[in-house]
N, C-alpha and C positions, 0 to 999 in steps of 0.2 A: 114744538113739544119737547125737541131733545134739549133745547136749552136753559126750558124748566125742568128738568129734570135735573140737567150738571147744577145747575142751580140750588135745587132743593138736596141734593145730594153732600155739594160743597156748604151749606148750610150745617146740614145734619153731621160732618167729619169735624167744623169749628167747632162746633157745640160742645162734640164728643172729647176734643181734644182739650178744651175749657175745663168742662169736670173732670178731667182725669189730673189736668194741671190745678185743680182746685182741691181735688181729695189726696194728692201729692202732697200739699202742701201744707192740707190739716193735719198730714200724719208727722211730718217733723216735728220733733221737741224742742222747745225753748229752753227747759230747763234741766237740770241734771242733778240726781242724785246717787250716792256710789254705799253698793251693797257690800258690806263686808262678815264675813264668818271667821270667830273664833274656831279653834279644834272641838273642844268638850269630848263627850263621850262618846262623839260620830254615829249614834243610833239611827239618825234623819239625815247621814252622809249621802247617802246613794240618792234620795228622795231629793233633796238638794240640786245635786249635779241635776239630775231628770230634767226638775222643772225649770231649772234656767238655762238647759237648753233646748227646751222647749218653748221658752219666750226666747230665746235668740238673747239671751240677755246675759254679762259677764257683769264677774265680781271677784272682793280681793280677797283670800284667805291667808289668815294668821294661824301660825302653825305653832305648836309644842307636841313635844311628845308624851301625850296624854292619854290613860289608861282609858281603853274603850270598852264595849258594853260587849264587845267578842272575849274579853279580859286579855285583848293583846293590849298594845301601844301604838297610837296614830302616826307614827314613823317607824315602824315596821316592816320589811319587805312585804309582809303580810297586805297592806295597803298600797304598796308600790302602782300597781296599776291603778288605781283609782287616781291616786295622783299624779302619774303620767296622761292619762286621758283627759284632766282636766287641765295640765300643761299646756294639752296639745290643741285646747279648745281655745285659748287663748284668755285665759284664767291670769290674776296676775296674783304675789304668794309675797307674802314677808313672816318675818322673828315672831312670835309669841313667847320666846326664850325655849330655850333645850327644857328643862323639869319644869315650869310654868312657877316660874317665881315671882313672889305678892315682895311688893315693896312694904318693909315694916314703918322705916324711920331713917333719918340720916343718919350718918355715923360719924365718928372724926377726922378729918385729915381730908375731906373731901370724899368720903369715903360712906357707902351705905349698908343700913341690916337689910337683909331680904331672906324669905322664907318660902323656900322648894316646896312645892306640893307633891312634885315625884323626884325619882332619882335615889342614889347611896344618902344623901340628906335631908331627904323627905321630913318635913316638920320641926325643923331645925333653926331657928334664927342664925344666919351668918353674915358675918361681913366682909362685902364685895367692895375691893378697888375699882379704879379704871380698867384694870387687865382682867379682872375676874370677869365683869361684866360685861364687856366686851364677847370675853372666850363663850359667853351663855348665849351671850346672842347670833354670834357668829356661827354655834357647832348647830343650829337649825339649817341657816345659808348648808353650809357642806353637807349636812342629811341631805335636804334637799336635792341636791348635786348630784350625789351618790344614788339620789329614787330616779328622779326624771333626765338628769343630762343637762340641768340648765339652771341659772343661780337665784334665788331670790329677787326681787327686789330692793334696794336698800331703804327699808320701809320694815318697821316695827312695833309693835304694842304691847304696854309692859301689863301682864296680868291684872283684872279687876278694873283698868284705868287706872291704877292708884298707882301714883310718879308724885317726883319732886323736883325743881328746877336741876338740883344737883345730878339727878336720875337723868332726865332728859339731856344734861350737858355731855354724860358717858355717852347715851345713844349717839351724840352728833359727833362726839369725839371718834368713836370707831367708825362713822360715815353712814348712819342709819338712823332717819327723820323719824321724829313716834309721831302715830297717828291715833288718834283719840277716835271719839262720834261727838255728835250734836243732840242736844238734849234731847230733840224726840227722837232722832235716830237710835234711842234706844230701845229697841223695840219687842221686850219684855219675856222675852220668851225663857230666863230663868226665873219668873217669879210664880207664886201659884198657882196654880192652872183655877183653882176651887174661886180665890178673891179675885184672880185677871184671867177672865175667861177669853178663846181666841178671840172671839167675834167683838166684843171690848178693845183687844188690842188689833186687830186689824184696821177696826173703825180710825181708833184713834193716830196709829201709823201714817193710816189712807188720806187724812185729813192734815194732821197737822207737821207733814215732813214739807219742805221750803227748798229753792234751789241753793244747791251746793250742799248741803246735808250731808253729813256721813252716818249709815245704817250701824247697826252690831248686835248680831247672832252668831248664835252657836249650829256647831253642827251634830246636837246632841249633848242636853242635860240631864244631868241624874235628879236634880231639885222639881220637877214638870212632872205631875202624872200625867197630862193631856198634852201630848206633844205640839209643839206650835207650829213647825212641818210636819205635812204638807198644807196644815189646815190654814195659814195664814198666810204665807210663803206668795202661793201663787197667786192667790186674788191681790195680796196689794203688790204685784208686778203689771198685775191686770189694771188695776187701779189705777196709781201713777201713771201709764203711760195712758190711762186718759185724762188722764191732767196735762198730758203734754212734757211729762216727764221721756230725759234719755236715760240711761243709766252709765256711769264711768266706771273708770279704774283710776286706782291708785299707783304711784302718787299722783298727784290733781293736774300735773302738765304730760301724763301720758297720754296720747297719740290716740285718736279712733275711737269714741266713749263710743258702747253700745246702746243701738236702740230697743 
């Protein structure tokens, strides 16, 4: 009797040990996709941070110093802890440029126009050299520096997407890769809330994001009357990882992508 019993028992432990190495295994991702947020007017900043980490999930933010909806500026001591905490969460951060400059046109000499949205040149057409462009990207890194105690990433994104090879060759000349998204990783959240409504773009996110994908939201737009955080935010985090999504960081050979 005791020996059906060890029997039935060591039965019942393999079994057990089976499904657990089976539902271990459903839960790994095969594929990976990397969330990234612009600055914007950080209204859905806090909502943000919450929900990702609340899925355990990291992501890469591009910074400028841009006028927020408190009407300070998103590199403000004012925000210092927000961005220290999410240092500390293991967050990773690159250039949006110091006043969030839209590339207009090239220029001559190798040389381009670009147009400040903030700063002493707000609305301005100027034209940036290598050193100009460089100093724009760089003075985010040292904000940076100056909030949390630790440096950027050498990873940057020029306002809008809108770059030119000439653009992209200053970013590589001063040592910082630009990072774009992928066509659905654009995931709508400055367009109208009235003609793209969440549950529209959530669908379409949830469905048709692919591995290696790169995301791009804001952390607060003035263009949205219906905010896209939190309402889309977490469900397609939900989402993807049952597609068997991880989630990374940038750039694409850093170390430990989140699940």
């Amino acid at each position: 009797m005791k020996g059906r019993h060890l029997k039935y028992f060591a039965a019942v432990l393999l079994f057990g040990c089976f499904s657990l190495g089976t539902h271990a295994q459903g839960a790994i991702c095969n594929k990976t996709v990397y969330l990234t947020f612009d600055t914007g007017n950080m209204s859905v900043a806090q909502k943000v941070a919450e929900i990702l980490k609340r899925q355990s999930v990291k992501a890469t933010f591009f910074l400028a110093n841009e006028k927020t909806e408190r009407s300070d500026f998103s590199l403000d001591d004012s925000w210092k802890s927000y961005w220290q905490t999410l240092a500390s969460e293991g967050h990773h951060f690159g250039s949006h440029t110091y006043d969030h400059v839209y590339f207009v046109k090239d220029g001559p000499k190798g040389e381009v126009f670009e147009k400040p949205q903030f700063g002493p040149k707000a609305e301005m057409t100027v034209l940036y050299n290598e050193a100009a462009m460089c100093k724009e990207i760089r003075r985010v890194d040292q904000r940076f520096q100056e909030l949390t105690g630790q440096p950027l990433q050498r990873i940057w994104r020029a306002p809008g997407g809108k770059t030119s090879p000439t653009l992209i060759r200053m970013g590589d000349m001063c040592g910082y890769d630009h990072i774009a998204w992928a066509p659905a990783g654009f995931l709508g959240d400055e367009l109208s809330s009235d003609k793209h409504p969440n549950q529209l773009l959530l669908e379409k996110a949830s469905r048709d994001l692919k591995d290696g994908d790169i995301t791009m939201a804001h952390l607060g737009i003035w263009s949205r009357k219906d905010p896209w955080a939190p309402a889309v935010l977490e469900q397609l985090i939900i989402n993807l990882k049952g597609r068997g999504f991880c989630f990374g960081l940038l750039p694409k050979n850093s170390p430990n992508p989140a699940k």
